[in-house]
C-alpha positions in Angstrom: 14.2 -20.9 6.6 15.8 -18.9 4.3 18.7 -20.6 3.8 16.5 -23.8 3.1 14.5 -22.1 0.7 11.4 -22.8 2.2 8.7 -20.2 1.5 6.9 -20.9 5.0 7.3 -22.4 8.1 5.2 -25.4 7.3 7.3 -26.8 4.7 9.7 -28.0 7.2 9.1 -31.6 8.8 11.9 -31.8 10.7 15.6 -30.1 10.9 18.7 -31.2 12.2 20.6 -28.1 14.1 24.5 -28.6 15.2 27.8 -30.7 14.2 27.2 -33.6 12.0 29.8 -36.3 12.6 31.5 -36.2 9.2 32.4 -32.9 10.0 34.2 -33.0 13.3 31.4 -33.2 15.5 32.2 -36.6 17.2 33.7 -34.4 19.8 32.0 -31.6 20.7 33.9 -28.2 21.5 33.7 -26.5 24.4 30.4 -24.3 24.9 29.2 -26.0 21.5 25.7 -26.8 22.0 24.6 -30.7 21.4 23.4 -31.9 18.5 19.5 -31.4 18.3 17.0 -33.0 16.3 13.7 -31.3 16.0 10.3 -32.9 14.5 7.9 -30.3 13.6 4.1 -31.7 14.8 2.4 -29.4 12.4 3.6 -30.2 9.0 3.9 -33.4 9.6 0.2 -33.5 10.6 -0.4 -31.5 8.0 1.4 -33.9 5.3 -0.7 -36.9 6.8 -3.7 -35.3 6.2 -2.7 -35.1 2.2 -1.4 -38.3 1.7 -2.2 -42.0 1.8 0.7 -42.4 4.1 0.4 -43.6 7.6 1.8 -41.4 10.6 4.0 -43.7 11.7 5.4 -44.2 8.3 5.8 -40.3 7.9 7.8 -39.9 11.1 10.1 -42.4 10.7 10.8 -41.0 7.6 11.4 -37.5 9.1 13.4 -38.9 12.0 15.3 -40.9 9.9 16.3 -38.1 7.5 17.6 -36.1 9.8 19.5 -38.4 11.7 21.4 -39.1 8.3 22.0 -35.5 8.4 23.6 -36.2 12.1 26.0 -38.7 10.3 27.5 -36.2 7.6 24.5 -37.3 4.2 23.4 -34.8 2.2 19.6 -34.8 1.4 20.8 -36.0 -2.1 23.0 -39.0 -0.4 19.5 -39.9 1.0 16.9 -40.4 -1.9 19.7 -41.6 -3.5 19.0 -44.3 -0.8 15.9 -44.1 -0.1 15.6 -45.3 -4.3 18.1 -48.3 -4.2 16.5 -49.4 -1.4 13.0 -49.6 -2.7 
């Protein structure tokens, strides 16, 4: 959390935790642990509850975010994105 800069545990939606690909983890090493993806109920429900959003909307978001994160893009690389593509 700290190293996110997140000032509580609800901030966080959803965190990718290993190896992404762009950085060698097409292969994992031996006793490396898999790449993980977590979704965080919670916040998520949380952030719902705020916005006009739908749920479904929300997670894919989430989900998707983090599996760029899987595949070696920064969160920059991904609004970047997430803005050309409208």
């Amino acid at each position: 959390m700290r190293s996110l800069g997140a000032q509580s545990e609800f901030e966080l939606m959803g965190l990718f935790q290993g190896v992404g690909l762009a950085h060698g983890g097409e292969t994992p090493m031996s006793g490396q642990m898999p790449n993980m993806v977590f979704l965080y109920r919670r916040p998520i429900l949380d952030y719902w509850a705020e916005h006009e959003e739908s749920l479904g909307k929300i997670v894919t978001h989430v989900l998707v975010h983090e599996i760029g994160h899987h595949f070696g893009l920064s969160d920059e690389d991904m609004y970047r994105l997430e803005d050309e593509a409208g």
